[in-house]
N, C-alpha and C positions, 0 to 999 in steps of 0.2 A: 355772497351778496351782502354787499354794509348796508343799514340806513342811517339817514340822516333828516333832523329836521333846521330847515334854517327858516329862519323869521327876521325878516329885514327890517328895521324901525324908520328909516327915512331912504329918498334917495341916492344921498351921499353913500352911504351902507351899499346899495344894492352895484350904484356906480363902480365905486374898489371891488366887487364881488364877479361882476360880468366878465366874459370871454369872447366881446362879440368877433370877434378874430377866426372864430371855430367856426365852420359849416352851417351846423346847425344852430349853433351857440353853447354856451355853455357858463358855470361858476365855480369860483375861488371858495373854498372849504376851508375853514381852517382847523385845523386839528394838527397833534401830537403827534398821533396816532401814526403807524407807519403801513405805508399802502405801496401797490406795484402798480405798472404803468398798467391798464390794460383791466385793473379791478370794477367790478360792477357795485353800482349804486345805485336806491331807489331814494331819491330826495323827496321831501315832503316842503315844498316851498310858498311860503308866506310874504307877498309882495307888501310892501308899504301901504297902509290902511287897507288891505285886504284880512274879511274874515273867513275867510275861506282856501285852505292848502290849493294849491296844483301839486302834482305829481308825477314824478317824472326819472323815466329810468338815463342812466349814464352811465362811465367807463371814465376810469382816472387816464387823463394822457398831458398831466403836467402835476411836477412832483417839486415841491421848495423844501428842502430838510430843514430840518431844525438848526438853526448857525448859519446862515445864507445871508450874504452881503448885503450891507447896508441895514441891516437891523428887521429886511423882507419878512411879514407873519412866514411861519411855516403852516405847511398844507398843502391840498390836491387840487388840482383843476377837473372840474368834474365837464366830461362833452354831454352833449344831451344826444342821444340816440330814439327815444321815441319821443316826440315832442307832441302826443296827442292832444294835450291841453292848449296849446299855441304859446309857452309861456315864453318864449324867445322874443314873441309879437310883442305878448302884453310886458313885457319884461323894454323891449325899445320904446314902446309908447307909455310907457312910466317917465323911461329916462329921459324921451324928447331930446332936447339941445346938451344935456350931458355927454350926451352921446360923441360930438365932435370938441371935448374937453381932453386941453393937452396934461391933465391931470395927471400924474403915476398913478396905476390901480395894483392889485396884489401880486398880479402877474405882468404887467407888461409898464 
């Protein structure tokens, strides 16, 4: 089991970070670090003017190596598997209209 804390500073940040493509949801990690599809994670996540973590357990099931086209961060796509905090909810009602943003984000 990895952890990990991430703390987002603005929208922008959290928007390149989301997964909403996944089931449940999920976010872009970035790290070095080298992981397997299928690894478990407990995030520790800081929404944009939030003082307060959610928490929330996941599984890597999207990998960008280090040297990935077009200059892509390297990192893991973390799925969220218990979402007991709702942070998927609170995580689209941050984003609002970002949300249908033809933006490139970390992974898609």
């Amino acid at each position: 089991m990895f952890n990990k804390v991430l703390e987002f500073k603005n929208d922008r940040e959290l928007y390149m970070a989301y997964m909403p493509f996944l089931k449940q949801g999920g976010l872009f990690v970035k790290t070095q670090e080298q992981h397997e599809l299928g690894d478990k994670f407990n995030l520790e996540v800081f929404l944009p003017g939030s003082l307060e973590a959610a928490i929330i357990e996941g599984s890597v099931c999207w990998i960008t190596p280090h040297g990935a086209q077009n200059g892509t961060e390297a990192g893991v796509g973390i799925s969220f598997n218990k979402d007991e905090t709702n942070l998927r909810s609170q995580i689209e009602s941050a984003l609002g209209r970002l949300l249908n943003s033809k933006e490139p984000t970390y992974t898609m």
